[in-house]
MDAnalysis code that builds the backbone (N, CA, C; Angstrom):
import MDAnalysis as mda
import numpy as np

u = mda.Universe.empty(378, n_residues=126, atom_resindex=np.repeat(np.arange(126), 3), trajectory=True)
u.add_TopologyAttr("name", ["N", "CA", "C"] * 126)
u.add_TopologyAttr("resid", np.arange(1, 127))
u.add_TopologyAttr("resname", ["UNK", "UNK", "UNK", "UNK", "UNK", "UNK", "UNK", "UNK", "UNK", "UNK", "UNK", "UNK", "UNK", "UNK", "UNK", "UNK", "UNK", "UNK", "UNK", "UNK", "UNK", "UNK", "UNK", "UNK", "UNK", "UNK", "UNK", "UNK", "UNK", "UNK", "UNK", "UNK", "UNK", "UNK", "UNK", "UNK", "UNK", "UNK", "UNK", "UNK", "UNK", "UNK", "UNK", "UNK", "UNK", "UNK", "UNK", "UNK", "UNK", "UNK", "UNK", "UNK", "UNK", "UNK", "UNK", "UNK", "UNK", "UNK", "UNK", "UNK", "UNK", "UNK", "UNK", "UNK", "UNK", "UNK", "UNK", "UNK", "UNK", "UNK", "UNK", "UNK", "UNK", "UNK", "UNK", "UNK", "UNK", "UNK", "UNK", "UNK", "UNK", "UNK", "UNK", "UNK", "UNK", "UNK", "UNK", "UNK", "UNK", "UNK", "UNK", "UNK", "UNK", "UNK", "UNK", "UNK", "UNK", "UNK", "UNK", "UNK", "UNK", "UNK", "UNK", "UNK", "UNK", "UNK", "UNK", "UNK", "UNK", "UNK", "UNK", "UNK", "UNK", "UNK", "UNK", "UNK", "UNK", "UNK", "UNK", "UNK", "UNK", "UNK", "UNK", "UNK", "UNK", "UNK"])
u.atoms.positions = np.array([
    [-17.626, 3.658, 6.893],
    [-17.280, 3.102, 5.612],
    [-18.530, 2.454, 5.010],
    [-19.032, 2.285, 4.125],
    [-19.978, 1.692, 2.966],
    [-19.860, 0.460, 3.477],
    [-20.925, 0.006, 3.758],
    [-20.812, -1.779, 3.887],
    [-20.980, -2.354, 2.305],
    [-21.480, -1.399, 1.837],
    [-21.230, -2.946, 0.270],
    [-21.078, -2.028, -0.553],
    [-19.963, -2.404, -1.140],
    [-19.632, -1.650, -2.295],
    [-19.075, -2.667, -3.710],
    [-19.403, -1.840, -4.770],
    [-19.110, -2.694, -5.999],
    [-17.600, -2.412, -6.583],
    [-16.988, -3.292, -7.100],
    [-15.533, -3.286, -7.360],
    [-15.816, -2.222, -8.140],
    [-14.523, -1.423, -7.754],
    [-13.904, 0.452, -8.215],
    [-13.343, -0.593, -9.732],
    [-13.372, 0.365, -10.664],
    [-13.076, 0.111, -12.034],
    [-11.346, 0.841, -11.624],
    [-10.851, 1.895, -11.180],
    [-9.811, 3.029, -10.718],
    [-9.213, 3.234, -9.510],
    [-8.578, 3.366, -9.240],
    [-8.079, 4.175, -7.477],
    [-9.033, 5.218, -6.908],
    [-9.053, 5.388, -8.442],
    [-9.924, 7.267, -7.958],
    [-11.528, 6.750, -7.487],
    [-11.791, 5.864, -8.298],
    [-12.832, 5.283, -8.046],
    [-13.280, 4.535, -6.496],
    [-12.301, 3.970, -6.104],
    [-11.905, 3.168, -5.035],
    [-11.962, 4.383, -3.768],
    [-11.000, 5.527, -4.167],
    [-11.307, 6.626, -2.971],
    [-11.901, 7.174, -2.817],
    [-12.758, 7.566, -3.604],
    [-13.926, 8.378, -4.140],
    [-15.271, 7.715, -3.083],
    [-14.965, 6.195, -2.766],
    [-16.263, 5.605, -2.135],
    [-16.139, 6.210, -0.379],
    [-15.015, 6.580, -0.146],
    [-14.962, 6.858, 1.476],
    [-14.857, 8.306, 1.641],
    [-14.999, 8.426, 3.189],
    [-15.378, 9.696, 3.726],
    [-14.426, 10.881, 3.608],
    [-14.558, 12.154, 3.300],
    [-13.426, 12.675, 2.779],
    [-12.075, 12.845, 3.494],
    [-12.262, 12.277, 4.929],
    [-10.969, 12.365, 5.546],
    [-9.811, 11.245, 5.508],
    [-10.667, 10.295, 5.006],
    [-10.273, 8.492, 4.205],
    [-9.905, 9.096, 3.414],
    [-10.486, 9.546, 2.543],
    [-9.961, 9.820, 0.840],
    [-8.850, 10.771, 0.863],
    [-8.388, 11.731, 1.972],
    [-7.115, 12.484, 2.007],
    [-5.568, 11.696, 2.261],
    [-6.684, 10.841, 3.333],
    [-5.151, 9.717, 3.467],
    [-4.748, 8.912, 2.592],
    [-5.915, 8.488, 1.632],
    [-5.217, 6.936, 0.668],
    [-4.935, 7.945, -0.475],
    [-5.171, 9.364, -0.389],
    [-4.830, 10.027, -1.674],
    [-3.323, 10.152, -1.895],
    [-2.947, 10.040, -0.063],
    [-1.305, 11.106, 0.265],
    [-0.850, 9.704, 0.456],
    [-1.429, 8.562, 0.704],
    [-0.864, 7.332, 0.389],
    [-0.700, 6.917, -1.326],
    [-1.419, 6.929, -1.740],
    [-0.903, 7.083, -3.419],
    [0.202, 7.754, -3.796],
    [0.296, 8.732, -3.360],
    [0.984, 10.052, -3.982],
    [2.300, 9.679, -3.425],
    [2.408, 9.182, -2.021],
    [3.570, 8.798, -1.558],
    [4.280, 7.475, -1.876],
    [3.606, 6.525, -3.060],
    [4.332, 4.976, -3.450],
    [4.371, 5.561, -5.029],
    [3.457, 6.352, -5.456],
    [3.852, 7.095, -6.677],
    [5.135, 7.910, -6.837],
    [5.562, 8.682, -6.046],
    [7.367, 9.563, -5.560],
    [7.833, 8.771, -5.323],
    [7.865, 7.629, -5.001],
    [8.892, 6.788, -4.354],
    [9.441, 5.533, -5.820],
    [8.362, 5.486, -6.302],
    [8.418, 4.605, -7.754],
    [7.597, 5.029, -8.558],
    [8.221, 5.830, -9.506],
    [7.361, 6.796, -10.578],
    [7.031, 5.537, -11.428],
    [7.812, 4.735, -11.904],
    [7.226, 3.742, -13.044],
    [6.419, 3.119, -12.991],
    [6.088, 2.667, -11.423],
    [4.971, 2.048, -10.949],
    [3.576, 1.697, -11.714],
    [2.729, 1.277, -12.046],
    [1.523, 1.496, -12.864],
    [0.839, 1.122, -11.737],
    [-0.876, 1.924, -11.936],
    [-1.693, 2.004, -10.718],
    [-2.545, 0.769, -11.562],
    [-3.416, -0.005, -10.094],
    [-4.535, -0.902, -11.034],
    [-5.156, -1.385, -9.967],
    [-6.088, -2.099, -9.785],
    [-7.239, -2.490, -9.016],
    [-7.215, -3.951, -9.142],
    [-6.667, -4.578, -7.971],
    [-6.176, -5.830, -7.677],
    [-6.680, -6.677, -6.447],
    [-7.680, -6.973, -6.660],
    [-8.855, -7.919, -5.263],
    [-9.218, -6.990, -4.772],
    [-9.911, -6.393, -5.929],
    [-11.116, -5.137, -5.142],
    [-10.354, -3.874, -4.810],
    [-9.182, -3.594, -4.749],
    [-8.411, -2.547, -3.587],
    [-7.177, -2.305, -4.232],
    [-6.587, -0.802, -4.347],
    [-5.788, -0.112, -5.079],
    [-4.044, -0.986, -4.939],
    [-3.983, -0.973, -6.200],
    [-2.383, -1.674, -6.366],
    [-1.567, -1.309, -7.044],
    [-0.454, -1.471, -6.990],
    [0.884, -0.935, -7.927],
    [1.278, -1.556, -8.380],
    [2.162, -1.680, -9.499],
    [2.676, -3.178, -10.346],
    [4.119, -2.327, -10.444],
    [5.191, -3.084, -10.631],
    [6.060, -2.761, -11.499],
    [6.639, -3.900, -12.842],
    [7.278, -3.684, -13.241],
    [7.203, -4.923, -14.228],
    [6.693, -6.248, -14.806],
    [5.252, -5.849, -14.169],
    [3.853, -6.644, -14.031],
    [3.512, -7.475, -12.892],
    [4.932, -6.773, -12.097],
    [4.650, -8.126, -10.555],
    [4.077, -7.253, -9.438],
    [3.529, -7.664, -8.350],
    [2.878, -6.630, -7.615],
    [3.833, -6.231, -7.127],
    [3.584, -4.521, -6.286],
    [4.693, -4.071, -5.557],
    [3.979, -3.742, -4.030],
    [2.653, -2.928, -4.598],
    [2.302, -2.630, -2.950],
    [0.740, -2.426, -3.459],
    [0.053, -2.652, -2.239],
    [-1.569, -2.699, -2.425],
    [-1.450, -1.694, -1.075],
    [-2.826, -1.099, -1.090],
    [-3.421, -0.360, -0.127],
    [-5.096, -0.697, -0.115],
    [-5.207, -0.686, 1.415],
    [-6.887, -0.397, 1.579],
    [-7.327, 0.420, 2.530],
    [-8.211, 1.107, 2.867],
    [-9.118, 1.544, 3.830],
    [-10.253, 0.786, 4.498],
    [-10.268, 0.194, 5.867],
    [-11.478, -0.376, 6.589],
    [-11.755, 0.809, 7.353],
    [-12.530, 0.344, 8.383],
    [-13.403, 1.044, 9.365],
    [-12.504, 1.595, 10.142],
    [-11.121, 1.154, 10.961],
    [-10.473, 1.881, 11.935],
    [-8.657, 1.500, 11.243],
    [-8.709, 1.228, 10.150],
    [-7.189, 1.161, 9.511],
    [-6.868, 1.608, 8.515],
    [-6.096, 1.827, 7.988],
    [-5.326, 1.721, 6.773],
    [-4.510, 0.509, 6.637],
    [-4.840, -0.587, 5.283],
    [-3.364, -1.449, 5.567],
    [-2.657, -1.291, 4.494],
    [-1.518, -2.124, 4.613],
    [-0.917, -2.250, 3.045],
    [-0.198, -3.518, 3.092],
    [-0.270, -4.005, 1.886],
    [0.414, -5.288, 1.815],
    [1.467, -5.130, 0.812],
    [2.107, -6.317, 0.337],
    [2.628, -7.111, 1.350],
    [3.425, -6.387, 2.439],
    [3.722, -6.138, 3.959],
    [4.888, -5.591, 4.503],
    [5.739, -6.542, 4.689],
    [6.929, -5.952, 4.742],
    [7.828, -6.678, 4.968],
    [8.360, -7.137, 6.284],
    [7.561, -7.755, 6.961],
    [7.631, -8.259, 8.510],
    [9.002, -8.814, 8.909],
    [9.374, -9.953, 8.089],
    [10.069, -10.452, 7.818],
    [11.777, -9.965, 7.747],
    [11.710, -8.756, 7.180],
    [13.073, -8.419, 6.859],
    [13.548, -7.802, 8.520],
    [14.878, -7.946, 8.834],
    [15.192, -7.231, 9.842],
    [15.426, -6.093, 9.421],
    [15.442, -4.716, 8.545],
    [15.168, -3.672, 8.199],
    [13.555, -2.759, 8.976],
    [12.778, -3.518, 9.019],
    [11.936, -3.072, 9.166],
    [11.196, -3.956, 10.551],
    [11.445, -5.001, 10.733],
    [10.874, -5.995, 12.035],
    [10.152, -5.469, 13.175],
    [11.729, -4.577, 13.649],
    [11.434, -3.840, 14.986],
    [9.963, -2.281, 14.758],
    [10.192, -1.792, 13.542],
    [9.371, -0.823, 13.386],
    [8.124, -1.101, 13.229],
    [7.788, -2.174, 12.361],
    [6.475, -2.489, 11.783],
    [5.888, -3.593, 13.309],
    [6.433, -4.135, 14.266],
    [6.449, -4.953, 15.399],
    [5.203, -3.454, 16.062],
    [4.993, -2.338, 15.923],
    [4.627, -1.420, 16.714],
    [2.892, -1.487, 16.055],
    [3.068, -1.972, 15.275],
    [1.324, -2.119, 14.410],
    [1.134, -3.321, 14.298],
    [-0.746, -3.414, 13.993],
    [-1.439, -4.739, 14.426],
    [-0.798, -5.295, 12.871],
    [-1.549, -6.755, 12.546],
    [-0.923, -6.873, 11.013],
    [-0.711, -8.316, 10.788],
    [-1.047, -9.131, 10.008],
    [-0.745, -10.676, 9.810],
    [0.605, -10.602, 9.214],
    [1.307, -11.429, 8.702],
    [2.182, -11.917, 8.176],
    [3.185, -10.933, 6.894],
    [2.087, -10.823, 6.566],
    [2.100, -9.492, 5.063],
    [1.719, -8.113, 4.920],
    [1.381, -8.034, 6.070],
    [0.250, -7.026, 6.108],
    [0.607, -6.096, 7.406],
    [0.420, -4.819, 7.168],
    [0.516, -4.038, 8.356],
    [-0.692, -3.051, 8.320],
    [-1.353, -2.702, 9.322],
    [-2.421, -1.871, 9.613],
    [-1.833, -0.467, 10.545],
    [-2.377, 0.535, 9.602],
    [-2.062, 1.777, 10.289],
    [-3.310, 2.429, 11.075],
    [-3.248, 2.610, 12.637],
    [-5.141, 2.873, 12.780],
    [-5.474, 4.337, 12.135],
    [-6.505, 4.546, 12.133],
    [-6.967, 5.658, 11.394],
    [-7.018, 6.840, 12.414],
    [-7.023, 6.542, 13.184],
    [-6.754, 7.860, 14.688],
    [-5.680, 8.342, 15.273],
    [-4.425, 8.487, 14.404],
    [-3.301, 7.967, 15.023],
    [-2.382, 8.876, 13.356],
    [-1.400, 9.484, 13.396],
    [-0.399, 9.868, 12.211],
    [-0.305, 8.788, 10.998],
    [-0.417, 8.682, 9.813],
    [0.257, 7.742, 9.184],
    [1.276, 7.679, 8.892],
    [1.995, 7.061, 8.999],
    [3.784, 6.983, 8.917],
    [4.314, 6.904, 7.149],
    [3.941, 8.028, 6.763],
    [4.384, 8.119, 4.992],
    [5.579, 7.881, 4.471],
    [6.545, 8.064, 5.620],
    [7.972, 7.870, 5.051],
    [8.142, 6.038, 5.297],
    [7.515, 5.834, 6.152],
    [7.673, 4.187, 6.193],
    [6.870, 3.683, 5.240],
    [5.775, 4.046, 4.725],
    [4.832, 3.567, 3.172],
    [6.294, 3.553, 2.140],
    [6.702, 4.834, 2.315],
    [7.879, 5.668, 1.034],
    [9.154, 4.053, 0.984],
    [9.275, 4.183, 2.088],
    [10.114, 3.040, 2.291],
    [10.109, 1.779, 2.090],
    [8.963, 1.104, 2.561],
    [8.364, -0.290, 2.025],
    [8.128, 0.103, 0.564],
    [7.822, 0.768, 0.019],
    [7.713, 0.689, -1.447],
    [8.950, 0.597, -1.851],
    [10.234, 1.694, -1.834],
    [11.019, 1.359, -2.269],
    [11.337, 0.121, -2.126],
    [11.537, -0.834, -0.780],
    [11.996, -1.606, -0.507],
    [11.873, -3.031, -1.330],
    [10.306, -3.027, -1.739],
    [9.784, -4.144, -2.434],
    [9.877, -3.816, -3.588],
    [10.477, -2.362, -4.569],
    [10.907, -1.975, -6.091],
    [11.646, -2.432, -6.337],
    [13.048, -2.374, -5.101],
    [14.175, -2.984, -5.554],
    [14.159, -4.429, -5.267],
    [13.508, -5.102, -4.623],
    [13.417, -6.750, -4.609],
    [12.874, -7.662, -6.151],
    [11.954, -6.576, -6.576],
    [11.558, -6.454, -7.953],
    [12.626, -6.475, -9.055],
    [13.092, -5.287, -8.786],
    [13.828, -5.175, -10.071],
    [15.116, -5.875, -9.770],
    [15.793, -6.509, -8.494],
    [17.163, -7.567, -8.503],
    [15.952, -8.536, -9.339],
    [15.273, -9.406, -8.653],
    [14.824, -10.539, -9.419],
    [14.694, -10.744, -10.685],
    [14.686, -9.100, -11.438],
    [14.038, -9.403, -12.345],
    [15.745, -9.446, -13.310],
    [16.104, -8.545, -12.445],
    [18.057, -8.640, -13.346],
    [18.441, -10.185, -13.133],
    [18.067, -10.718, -11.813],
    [18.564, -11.774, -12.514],
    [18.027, -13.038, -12.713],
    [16.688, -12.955, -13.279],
    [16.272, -14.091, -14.007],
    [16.099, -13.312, -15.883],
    [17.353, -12.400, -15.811],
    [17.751, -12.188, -17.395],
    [18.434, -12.490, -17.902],
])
């Protein structure tokens, strides 16, 4: 990975900086929180690719040296506890290693998961 790089203006920009076998995964990671929430809008949020939906965040992605992460995960929920318990990961955060399958339907899933936490909140603070 690039040790110094200057903030991506894009996603495309953002994937464009890593090696092309990085850039296949955060591509099929895009593509997979994009199907899952078409309304989504893409944007560049502390340096590193993000999704918004109704201007609130929904899901970020990055690429380091031996991970993929994404934030926020949902550690927390018993939906997901026992599954995401199988990867390294702080509080919010889950790391997928880069040597290893990425689990797209569980990306597919945490996205949905945090769309619809989105859009209840947002029904009902209307």
């Amino acid at each position: 990975m690039p040790a110094k790089r200057s903030t991506p203006q894009h996603i495309d920009e953002y994937i464009a900086g890593f090696p092309d076998e990085v850039q296949e995964t955060l591509s099929e990671i895009r593509r997979t929180i994009k199907e899952a929430v078409p309304g989504a809008a893409e944007a560049i949020s502390y340096q590193i690719p993000a999704f918004k939906l109704y201007g609130k965040p929904l899901i970020y992605f990055a690429a380091y040296r031996k991970h993929i992460a994404i934030y926020p995960a949902p550690r927390g929920s018993e939906a997901f506890k026992e599954e995401l318990s199988a990867y390294a990961g702080g509080k919010g955060t889950v790391q997928f290693p880069l040597d290893l399958p990425i689990p797209y339907d569980l990306i597919r899933r945490i996205t949905e998961f945090r769309a619809k936490g989105i859009v209840d909140e947002s029904e009902a603070s209307s």
